[in-house]
C-alpha positions in Angstrom: 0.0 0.0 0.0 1.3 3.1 -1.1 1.8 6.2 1.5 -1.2 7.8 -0.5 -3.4 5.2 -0.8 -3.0 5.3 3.0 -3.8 8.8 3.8 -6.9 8.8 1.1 -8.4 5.4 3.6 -7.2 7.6 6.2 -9.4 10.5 5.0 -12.2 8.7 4.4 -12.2 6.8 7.7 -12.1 10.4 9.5 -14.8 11.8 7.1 -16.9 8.4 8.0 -16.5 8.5 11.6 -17.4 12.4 11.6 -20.3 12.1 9.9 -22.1 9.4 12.2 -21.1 11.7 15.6 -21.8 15.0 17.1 -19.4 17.6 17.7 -18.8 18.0 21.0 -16.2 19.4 23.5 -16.9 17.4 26.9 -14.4 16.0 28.8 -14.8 12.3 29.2 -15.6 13.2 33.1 -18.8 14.8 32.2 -19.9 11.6 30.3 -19.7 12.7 27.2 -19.4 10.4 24.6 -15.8 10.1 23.2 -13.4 8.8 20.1 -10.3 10.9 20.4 -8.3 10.0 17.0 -5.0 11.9 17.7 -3.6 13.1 20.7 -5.9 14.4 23.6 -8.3 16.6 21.4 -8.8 15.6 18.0 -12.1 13.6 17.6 -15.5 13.6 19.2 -14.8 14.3 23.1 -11.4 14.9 24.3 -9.2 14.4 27.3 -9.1 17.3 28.8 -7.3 18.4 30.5 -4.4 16.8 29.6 -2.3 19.0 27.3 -1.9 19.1 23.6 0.2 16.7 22.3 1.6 18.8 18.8 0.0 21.7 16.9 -2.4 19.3 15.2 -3.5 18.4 19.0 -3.6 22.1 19.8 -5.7 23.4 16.3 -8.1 20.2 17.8 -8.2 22.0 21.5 -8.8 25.2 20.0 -11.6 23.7 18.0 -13.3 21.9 21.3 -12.7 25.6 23.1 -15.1 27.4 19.9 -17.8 23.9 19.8 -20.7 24.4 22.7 -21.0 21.4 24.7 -23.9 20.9 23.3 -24.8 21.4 19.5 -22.8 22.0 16.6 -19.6 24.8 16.3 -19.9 27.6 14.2 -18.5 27.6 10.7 -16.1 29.6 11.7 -14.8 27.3 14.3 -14.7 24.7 11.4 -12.7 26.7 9.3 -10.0 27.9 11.8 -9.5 24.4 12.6 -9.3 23.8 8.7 -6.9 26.3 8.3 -4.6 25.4 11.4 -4.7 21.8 10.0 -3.7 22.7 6.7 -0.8 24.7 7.9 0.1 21.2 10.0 -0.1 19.2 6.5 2.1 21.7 4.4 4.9 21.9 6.9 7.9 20.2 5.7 9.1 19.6 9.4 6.4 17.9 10.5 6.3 13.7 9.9 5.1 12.6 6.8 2.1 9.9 9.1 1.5 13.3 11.0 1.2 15.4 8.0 -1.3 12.8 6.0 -3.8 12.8 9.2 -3.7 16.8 9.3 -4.9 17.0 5.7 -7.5 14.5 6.7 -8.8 16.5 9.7 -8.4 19.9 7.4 -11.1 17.9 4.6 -13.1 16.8 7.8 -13.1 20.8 9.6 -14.7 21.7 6.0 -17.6 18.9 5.9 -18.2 18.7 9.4 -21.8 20.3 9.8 -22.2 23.4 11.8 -24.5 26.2 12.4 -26.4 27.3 9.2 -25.8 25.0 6.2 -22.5 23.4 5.2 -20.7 25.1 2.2 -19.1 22.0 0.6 -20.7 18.4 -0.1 -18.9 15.9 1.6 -17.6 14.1 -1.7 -16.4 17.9 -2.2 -14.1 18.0 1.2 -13.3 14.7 1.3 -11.3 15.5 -2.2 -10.1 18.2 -1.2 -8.4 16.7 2.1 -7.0 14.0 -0.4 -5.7 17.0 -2.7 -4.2 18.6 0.4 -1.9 15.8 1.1 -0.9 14.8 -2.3 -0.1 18.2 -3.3 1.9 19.2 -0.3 5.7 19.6 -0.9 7.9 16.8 0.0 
């Protein structure tokens, strides 16, 4: 298996898994329901509070910080994490494993529903996560 047929599973897996749960930003002591992917904030729950573990981590606790803790984040809470994770996937000095699951999280920030109507259809973001990590500079 290739490094990019990887990161596209890995994409879609995220995209799947974020589609069938709400957003929310509950520690694990309040009972909320919890799939942490990466690190201590990056999924559904988190484990606060526990420090980030990188900048991905911390563009994830920064995301929990903006979601209510009950209902769905504003867009712009999406897109800030998209953008943070992004910046994670196009750094050179980050690991190449580190760098596939940030574009995957970027694709997922831009599909994941929030308040008003999403922008993008999720076929739409889960390209472009896939674009993100193929295109970034090795």
């Amino acid at each position: 298996m290739t490094r990019h047929t990887a990161a596209l599973e890995a994409v879609a897996i995220l995209f799947a898994v974020g589609c069938t749960m709400p957003a929310r930003a509950e520690p694990a002591a309040l009972g909320a329901p919890k799939m942490v992917i990466y690190g201590n904030y990056c999924g559904p729950g988190n484990n606060a509070p526990l420090p980030p573990v990188d900048a991905l981590d911390a563009a994830c606790a920064r995301h929990d910080a903006c979601t209510p803790s009950r209902g769905l984040p504003t867009r712009a809470c999406n897109l800030r994490l998209a953008r943070e994770a992004q910046d994670v996937a196009l750094d050179p000095t980050q690991a190449d494993d580190l760098r596939a699951l940030a574009g995957a999280v970027a694709a997922f920030a831009v599909a994941t529903p929030a308040e008003g109507s999403p922008d993008m259809a999720p076929e739409q973001a889960l390209m472009l996560g896939a674009q993100m990590f193929l295109n970034a500079p090795r």
